[in-house]
Legacy VTK file of the C-alpha trace (Angstrom):
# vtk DataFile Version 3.0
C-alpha trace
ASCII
DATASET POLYDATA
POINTS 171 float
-54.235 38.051 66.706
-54.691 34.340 67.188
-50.971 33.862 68.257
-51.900 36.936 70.901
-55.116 35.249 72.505
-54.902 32.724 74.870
-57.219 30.068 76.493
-60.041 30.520 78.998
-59.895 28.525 82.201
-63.291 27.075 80.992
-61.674 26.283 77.395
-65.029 28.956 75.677
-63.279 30.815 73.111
-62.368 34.240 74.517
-63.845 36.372 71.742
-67.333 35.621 70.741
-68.012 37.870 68.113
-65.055 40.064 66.561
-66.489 42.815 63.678
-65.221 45.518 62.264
-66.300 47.818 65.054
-64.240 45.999 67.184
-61.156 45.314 65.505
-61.096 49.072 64.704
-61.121 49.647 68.729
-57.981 47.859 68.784
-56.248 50.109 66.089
-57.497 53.605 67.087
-57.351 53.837 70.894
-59.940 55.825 72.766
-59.305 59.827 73.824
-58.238 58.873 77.247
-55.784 56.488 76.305
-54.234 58.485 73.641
-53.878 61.178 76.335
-51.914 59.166 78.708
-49.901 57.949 76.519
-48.973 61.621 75.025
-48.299 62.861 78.252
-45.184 60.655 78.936
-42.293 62.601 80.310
-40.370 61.503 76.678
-43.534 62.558 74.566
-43.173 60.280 71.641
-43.306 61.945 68.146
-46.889 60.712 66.996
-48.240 62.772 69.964
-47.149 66.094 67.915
-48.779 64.848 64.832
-52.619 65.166 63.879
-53.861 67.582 67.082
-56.752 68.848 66.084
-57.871 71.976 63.817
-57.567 75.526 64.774
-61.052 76.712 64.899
-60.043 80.256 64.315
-58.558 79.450 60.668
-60.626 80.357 57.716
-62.194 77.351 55.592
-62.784 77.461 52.132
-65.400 75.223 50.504
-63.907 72.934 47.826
-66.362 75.031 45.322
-63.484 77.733 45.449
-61.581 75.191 43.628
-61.215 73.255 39.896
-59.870 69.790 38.872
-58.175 70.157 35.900
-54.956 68.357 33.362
-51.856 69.622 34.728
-49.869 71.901 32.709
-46.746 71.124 34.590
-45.184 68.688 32.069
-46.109 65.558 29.618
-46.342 62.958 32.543
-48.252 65.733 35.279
-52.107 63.838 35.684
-54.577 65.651 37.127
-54.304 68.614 39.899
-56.168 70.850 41.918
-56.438 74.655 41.224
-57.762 77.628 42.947
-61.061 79.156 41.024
-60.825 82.321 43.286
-58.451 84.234 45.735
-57.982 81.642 48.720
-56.084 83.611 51.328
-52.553 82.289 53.231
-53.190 80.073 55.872
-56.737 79.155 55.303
-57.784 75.572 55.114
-59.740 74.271 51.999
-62.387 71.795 52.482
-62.542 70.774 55.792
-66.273 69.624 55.662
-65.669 67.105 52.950
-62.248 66.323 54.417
-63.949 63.781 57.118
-65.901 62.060 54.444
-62.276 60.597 53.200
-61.750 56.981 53.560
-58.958 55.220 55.426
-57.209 52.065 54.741
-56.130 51.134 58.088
-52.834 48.812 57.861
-54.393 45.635 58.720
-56.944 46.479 56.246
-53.835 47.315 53.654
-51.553 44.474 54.974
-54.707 41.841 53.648
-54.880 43.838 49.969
-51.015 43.438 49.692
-51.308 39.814 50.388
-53.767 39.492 47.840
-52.220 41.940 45.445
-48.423 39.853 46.049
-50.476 36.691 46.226
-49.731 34.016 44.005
-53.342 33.557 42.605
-53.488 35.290 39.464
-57.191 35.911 39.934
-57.014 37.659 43.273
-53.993 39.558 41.905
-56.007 40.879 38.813
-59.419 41.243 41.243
-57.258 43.349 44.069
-55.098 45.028 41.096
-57.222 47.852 40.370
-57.950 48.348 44.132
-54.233 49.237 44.510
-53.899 51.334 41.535
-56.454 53.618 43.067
-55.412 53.855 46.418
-51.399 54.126 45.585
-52.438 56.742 42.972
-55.253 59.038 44.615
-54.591 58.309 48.281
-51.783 59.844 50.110
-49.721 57.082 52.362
-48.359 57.943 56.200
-47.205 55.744 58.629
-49.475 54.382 61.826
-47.978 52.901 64.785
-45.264 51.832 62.527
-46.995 50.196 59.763
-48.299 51.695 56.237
-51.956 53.154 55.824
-53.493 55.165 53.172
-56.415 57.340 52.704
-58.279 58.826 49.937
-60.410 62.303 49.896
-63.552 61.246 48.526
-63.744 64.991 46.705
-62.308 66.455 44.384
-59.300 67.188 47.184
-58.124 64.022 46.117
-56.701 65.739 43.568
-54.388 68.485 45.658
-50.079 67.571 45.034
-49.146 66.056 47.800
-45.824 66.050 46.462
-45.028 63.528 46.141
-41.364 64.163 44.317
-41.436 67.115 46.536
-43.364 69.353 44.487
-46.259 70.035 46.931
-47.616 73.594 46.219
-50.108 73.357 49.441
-48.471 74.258 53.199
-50.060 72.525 56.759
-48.957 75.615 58.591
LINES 1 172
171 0 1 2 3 4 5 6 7 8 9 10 11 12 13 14 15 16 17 18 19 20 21 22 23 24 25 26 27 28 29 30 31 32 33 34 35 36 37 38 39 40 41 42 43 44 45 46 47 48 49 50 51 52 53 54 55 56 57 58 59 60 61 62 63 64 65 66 67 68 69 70 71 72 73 74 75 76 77 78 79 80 81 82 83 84 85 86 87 88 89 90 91 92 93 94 95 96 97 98 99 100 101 102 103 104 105 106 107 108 109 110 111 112 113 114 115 116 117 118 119 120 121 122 123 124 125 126 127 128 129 130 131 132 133 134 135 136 137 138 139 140 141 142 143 144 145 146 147 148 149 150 151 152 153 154 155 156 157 158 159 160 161 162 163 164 165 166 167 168 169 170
């Protein structure tokens, strides 16, 4: 971001204060942008990604569902099984879904560095960090770069697959 910034005329710095608030305005643009930007005549790809929930699906509380060892197989950790009926198509847990947490890729981008670092204590302090998020959070790609979040529920625990063995469907 410094190399991106450039002088004032009257030589004051250009950003006075820069928080997290801000920096996340930067990385997630508003509605209207996002619009624009979707409604090229060459729609780009992201645009058909993440648009919205159907309100007329059926949600099932994450009660309707167990955390449990895997029987799959002598390496299979933890997964997520249905307590009662949950019918085709529904969604399960959308409540708790927004109460996930994201690790935006600048956020991500500073653990690495850390985590590839050469101190040896910031490497064993950021270690466990990304252990967690590399083994409960699910990665995608945003505007090119990686990013992770983690389901703060028991969701966390649904196969995403990630040997292609996902038993859950987005459709």
């Amino acid at each position: 971001m410094h190399q991106r910034l450039h002088g004032t005329e009257s030589g004051e710095p250009a950003l006075l204060f820069f928080d997290a608030p801000t920096m996340i305005s930067y990385q997630v643009p508003p509605k209207a942008k996002e619009t624009t930007y979707c409604r090229k005549e060459d729609k780009p790809q992201e645009c058909n990604e993440l648009i919205g929930i159907d309100p007329k699906l059926a949600t099932i509380p994450i009660s309707h569902a167990e955390a449990r060892k895997s029987t799959l197989g002598e390496f299979a950790g933890r997964g997520l099984f249905a307590s009662q009926d949950i019918p085709k198509g529904a969604s399960l847990d959308l409540d708790g879904s927004v109460k996930a947490f994201h690790v935006l890729p600048s956020t991500f981008s500073v653990i690495y560095d850390q985590y590839d670092g050469e101190s040896e204590f910031a490497s064993e302090e950021v270690s466990p960090l990304v252990a967690f998020v590399e083994g409960y959070g699910y990665g995608a790609t945003l505007w090119g770069k990686e990013h992770y979040t983690v389901d703060s529920s028991i969701a966390t625990f649904s196969n995403h697959g990630c040997n292609g063995t996902y038993n859950y469907n987005f459709g």
